[in-house]
N, C-alpha and C positions, 0 to 999 in steps of 0.2 A: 554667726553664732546661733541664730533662730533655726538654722539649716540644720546645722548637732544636731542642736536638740528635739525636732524633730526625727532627726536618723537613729536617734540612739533612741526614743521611747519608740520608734516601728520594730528597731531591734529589742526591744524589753519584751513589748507586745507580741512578736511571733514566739519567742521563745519562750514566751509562758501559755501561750498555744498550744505548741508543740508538746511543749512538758503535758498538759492541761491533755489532749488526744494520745500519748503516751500511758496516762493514768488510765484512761480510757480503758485503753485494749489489754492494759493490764488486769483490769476489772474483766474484763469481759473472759479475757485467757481464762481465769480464777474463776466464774462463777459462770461456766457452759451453760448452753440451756438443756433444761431437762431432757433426756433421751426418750422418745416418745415408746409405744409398745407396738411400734409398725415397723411393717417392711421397708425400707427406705427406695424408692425409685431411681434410678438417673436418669436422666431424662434424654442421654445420646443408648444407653442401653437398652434393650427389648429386655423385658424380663420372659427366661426360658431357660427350661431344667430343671434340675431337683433342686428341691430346696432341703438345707440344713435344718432337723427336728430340733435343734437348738436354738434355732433362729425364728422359730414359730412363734406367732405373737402369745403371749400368756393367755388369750383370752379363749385360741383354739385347743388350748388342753382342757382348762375349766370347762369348755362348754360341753367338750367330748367326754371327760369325769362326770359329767351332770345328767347327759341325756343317753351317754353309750356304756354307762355300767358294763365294767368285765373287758370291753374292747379294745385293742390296742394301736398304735399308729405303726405300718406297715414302713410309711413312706410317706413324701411331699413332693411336689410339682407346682410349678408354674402355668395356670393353666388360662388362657383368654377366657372375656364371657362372650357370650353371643352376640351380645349385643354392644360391645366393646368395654374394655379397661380391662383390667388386669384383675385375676383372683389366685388364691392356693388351692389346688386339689388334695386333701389330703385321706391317702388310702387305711380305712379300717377296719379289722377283722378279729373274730371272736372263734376259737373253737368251736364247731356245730352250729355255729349259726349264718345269715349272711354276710360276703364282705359289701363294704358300704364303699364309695369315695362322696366326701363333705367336700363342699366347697364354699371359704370364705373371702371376703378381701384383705386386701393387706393388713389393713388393721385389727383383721380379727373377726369380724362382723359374719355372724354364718348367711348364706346366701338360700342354699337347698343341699338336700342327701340323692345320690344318682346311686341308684340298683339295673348291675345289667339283665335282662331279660330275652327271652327268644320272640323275636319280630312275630311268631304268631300269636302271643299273649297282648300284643296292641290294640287297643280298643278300633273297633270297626270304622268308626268313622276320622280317626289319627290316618288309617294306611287309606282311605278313600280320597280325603283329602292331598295326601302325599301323591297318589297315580293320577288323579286328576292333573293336580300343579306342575308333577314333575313327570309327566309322562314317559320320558324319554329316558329316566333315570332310574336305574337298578338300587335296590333297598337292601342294607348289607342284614344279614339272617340277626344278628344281635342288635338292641335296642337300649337307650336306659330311660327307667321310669323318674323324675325328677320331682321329688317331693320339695317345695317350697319353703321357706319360714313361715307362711302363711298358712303353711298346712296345704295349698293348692296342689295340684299334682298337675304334670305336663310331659311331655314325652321328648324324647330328643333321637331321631333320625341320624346316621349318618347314609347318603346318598350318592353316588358316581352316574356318570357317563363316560365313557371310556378313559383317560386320563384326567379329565374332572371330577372333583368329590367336592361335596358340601354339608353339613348340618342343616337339620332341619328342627326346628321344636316349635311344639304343637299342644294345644289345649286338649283338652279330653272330647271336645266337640269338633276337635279339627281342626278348628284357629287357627294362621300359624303364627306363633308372635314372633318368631323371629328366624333368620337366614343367613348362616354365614357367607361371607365374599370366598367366591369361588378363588 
């Protein structure tokens, strides 16, 4: 008899478990967590492509309303950083004036503005640095100047050797802070 009654309160006991983890997910089903205002990653995917201007975090419009008066968003991309992770390129342009590409992270955060330029408006000691380091490697004629959040400014290289290409970016003194993998 002690046996029952035991078997029957483990059988009470799961089943108001059950019920009790039931309730659960039905809360959870019902009150999602808030959608954040990021890109969302997966983590078997590479993020590459265009990106939907729909899908831009709120915060890449505000900041381009804020600081690009008049300027429009052309386009979005998926673009690496140099120094790795993932960020949005996104291209903008104004009547008469320059096109820009911003580039932020996913979540929105602005990183720096790229202006492309002719390789001979590069500050002397950016391409000194470059022929020294990369001696062997050909400097393609367009450049982009990278204006910082910081306000800093740096320069960004694209560079080959016969079937190899690389990125190069560079301080205004030469530096080079960073080098993508060939």
């Amino acid at each position: 008899m002690n046996h029952l009654k035991v078997l029957l309160l483990g059988l009470v006991l799961s089943m108001t478990a059950c019920n009790n983890n039931q309730q659960q997910q039905t809360e959870v089903a019902e009150n999602p967590i808030e959608k954040k205002d990021t890109i969302q990653q997966s983590p078997t995917e590479p993020l590459s492509g265009k990106v939907s201007l729909e899908k831009l975090p709120s915060q890449v419009n505000e900041f381009i309303a804020k600081n690009y008066n008049g300027y429009n968003i052309s386009g979005a991309a998926y673009d690496p950083l140099c120094t790795g992770g993932d960020a949005i390129d996104v291209a903008i342009s104004k009547k008469g004036q320059a096109n820009y590409s911003l580039i932020f992270l996913l979540d929105g955060t602005f990183i720096q503005q790229e202006v492309d330029l002719n390789v001979s408006n590069a500050p002397s000691l950016v391409l000194k640095s470059v022929k020294e380091k990369f001696a062997d490697f050909k400097i393609a004629s367009q450049i982009e100047k990278l204006t910082l959040a910081d306000k800093s400014i740096q320069y960004l290289l694209d560079i080959s050797k016969g079937n190899r290409s690389k990125e190069v970016i560079l301080k205004e003194d030469g530096t080079i802070v960073c080098e993508s993998k060939e």
